[in-house]
KOLDRENLUM-261172 format. One record per residue (C-alpha): residue in one letter; x, y, z. Coordinates in steps of 0.001 Angstrom, whole numbers, plus 500000, padded with zeros to 6 digits. Layout:
N
aXYZ...
This chain:
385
x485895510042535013x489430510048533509x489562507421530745x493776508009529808x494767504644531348x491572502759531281x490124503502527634x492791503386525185x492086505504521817x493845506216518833x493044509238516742x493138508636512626x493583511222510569x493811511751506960x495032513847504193x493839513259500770x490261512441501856x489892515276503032x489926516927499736x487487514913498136x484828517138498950x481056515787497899x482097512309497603x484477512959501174x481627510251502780x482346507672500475x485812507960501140x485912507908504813x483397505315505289x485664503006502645x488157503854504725x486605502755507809x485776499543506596x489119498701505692x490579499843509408x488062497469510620x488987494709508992x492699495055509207x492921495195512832x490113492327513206x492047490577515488x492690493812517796x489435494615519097x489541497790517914x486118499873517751x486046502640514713x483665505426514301x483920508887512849x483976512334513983x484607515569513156x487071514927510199x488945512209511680x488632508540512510x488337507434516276x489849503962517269x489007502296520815x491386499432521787x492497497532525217x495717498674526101x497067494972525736x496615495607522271x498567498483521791x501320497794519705x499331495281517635x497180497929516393x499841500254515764x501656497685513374x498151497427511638x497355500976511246x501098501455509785x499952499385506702x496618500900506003x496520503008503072x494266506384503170x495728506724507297x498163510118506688x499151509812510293x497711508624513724x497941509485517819x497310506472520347x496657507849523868x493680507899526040x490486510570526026x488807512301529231x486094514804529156x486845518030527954x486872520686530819x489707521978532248x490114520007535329x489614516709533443x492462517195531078x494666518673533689x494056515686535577x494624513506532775x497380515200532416x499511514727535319x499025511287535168x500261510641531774x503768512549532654x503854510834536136x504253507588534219x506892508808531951x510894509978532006x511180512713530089x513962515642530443x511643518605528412x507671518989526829x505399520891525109x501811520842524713x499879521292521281x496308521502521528x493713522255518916x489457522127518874x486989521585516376x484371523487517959x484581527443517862x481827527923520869x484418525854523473x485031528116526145x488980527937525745x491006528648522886x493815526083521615x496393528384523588x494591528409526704x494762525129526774x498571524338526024x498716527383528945x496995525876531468x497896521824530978x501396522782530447x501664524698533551x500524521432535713x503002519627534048x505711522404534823x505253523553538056x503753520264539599x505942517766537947x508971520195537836x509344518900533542x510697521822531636x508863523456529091x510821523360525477x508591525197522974x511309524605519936x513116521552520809x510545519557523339x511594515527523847x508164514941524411x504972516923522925x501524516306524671x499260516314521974x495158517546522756x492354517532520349x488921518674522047x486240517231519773x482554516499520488x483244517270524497x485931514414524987x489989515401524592x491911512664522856x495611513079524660x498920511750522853x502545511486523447x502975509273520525x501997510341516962x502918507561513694x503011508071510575x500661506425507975x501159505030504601x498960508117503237x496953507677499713x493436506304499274x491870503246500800x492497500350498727x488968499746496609x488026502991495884x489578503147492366x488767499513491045x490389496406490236x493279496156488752x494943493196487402x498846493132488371x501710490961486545x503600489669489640x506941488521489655x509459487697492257x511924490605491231x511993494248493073x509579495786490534x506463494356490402x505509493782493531x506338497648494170x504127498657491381x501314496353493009x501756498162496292x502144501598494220x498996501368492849x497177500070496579x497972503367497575x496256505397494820x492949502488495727x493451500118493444x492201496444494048x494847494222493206x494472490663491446x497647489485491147x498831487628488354x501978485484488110x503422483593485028x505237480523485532x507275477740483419x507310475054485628x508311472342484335x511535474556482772x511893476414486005x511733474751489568x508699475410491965x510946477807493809x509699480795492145x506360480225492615x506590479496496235x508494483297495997x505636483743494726x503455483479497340x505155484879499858x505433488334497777x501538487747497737x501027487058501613x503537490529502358x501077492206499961x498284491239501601x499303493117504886x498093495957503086x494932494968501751x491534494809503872x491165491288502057x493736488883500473x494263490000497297x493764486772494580x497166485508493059x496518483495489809x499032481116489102x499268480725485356x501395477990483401x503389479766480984x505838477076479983x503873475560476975x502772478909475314x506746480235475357x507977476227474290x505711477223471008x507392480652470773x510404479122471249x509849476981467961x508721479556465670x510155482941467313x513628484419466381x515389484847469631x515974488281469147x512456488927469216x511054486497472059x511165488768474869x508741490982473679x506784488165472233x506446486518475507x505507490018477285x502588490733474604x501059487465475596x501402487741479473x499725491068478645x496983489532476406x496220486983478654x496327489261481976x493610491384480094x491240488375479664x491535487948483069x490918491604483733x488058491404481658x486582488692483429x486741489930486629x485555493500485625x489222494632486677x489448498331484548x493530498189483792x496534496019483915x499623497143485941x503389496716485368x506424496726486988x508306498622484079x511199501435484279x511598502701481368x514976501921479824x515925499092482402x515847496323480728x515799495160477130x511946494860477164x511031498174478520x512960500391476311x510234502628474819x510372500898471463x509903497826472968x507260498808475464x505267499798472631x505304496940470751x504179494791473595x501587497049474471x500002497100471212x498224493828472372x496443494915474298x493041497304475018x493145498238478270x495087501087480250x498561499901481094x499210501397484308x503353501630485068x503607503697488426x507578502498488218x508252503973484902x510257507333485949x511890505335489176x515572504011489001x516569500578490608x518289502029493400x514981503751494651x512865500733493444x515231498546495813x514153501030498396x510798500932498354x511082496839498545x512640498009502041x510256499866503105x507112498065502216x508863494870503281x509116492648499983x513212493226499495x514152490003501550x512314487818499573x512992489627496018x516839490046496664x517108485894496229x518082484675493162x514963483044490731x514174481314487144x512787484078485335x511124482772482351x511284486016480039x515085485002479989x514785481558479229x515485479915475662x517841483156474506x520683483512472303x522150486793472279x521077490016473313x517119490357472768x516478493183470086x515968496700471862x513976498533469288x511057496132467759x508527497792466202x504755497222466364x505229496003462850x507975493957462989x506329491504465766x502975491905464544x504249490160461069x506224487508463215x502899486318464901x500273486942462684x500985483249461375x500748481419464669x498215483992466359x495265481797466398x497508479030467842x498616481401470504x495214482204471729x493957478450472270x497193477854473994x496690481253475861x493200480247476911x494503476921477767x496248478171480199x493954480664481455x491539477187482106x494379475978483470x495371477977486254
């Protein structure tokens, strides 16, 4: 029975995984789950064989599943098609009446097998497909140049047959690696260094500091959409804390030199994303920071905020520039929403240019007098949120 038009399949494979050797099963089967429960509402069916990742769909449901797949992280690239039994005659078959349903001026056909013992090598099979295709169909064969390439994999006794092969996101499924907790803004950078992270299998909880009542409620409803696009690429929503900021920098405000609030409010977004992290057994905090892009991240300055804190400060963003950050909001879909103008409150209450080179020292003597009012109002708002 030929299955090409009637059982749809798509053929997952993956890169990175693959080199995980013992702990390879953990890996796949992480990565199953999350396949499964991004394309939920697909119908999809996933199971694994022979190094690669096997996903049975209804053809209505095509293009759905395709969009899903394209925002799983771990998939390096992926084939949809149809699969027939594995003798000659059967893919021949199948063949023909994949290219009878198609305009296309030129092919070729790449085959490959995972079992040895199969009675015809990869080359016999691009042979003896392509000729049906050739001679029967009268479709030129293009070996360097084809506009369409037939695509075989013999595994198990079935061959899964492709014309269309996608790209994945590549990296590891999201989970693997641990929670993280991620300070989420509604610039370019932080949501890229969320995403960033996703892809080396980080669990995101996202963070976001607000100062409503000194900003509007536009920023946080920003916010949220960052936090749905996110989600896209998570197997579950990640969790977006909403914490009120405005009453711990109104304090700073009153007892800060401006020069020196910037960093002062960045140590305790820091301090109080790593009670949060600590809370919910999250093993690192994430930023958004290129070095030298703004006043706060130049290296003296991104020391002396991260002197507050324990944990590993993760910045994947650190060697990028904007231009490429702006690109990467493109691609992963967050640039609409970023590009719009917002209240930021690190810039809020400043006269002057904020200080570019504070040293641990400096700010540690600036809030050593008000720390233990800091941390009730930081906890306050940690209760708060």
């Amino acid at each position: 029975m030929i299955y090409v038009r009637s059982q749809k399949t798509a053929v997952i494979h993956y890169h990175e995984i693959a080199l995980k050797g013992k702990n390879r099963a953990f890996f796949e089967r992480a990565l199953m789950t999350n396949i499964q429960k991004q394309t939920r509402d697909t119908g999809c069916r996933v199971k694994r064989i022979a190094g690669r990742l096997i996903a049975q769909y209804d053809p209505g449901n095509e293009e759905k599943l395709i969009e899903k797949l394209r925002h799983v992280f771990g998939v390096h690239h992926f084939k949809v098609g149809g699969e027939t039994r594995a003798d000659m005659e059967s893919m021949k078959k199948a063949a023909r009446e994949l290219f009878e349903n198609i305009k296309t001026k030129s092919f070729r056909v790449s085959a490959t097998r995972s079992e040895k013992n199969y009675p015809f090598t990869s080359h016999d099979i691009e042979v003896k497909v392509g000729r049906v295709i050739d001679e029967e169909l009268k479709i030129p064969v293009d070996l360097s140049n084809p506009e369409t390439t037939l695509s075989i994999e013999v595994v198990e006794g079935k061959a899964y047959m492709s014309i269309r092969r996608i790209e994945g996101l590549g990296g590891l499924p999201v989970g693997v690696s641990g929670k993280v907790v991620c300070l989420l803004s509604n610039g370019f950078d932080s949501p890229i260094a969320a995403l960033r992270m996703m892809k080396r299998g980080c669990e995101p909880i996202l963070v976001h500091f607000h100062s409503y009542p000194n900003t509007t409620k536009d920023a946080i409803e920003s916010v949220k959409k960052i936090a749905e696009i996110i989600s896209n690429y998570a197997p579950n929503p990640p969790k977006l804390l909403l914490i009120p900021f405005a009453e711990i920098q109104n304090f700073i405000v009153s007892k800060i030199p401006s020069s020196l609030r910037v960093v002062m409010y960045r140590r305790w977004m820091l301090w109080i994303a790593e009670q949060i992290a600590i809370r919910v057994r999250a093993r690192a905090l994430v930023t958004g920071d290129s070095v030298g892009q703004v006043a706060s991240q130049t290296l003296e300055n991104i020391q002396a905020v991260s002197e507050i804190a324990t944990l590993p400060i993760l910045r994947p963003l650190a060697g990028h520039d904007k231009e490429e950050i702006i690109d990467l909001s493109k691609f992963y879909g967050t640039h609409e929403i970023s590009k719009l103008p917002y209240d930021d409150c690190c810039s809020l209450f400043l006269r002057g240019s904020p200080k570019t080179n504070v040293s641990i020292a400096e700010i540690k003597k600036a809030e050593e007098p008000i720390r233990k009012e800091l941390e009730e109002l930081a906890e306050k708002a940690i209760i708060n949120t």
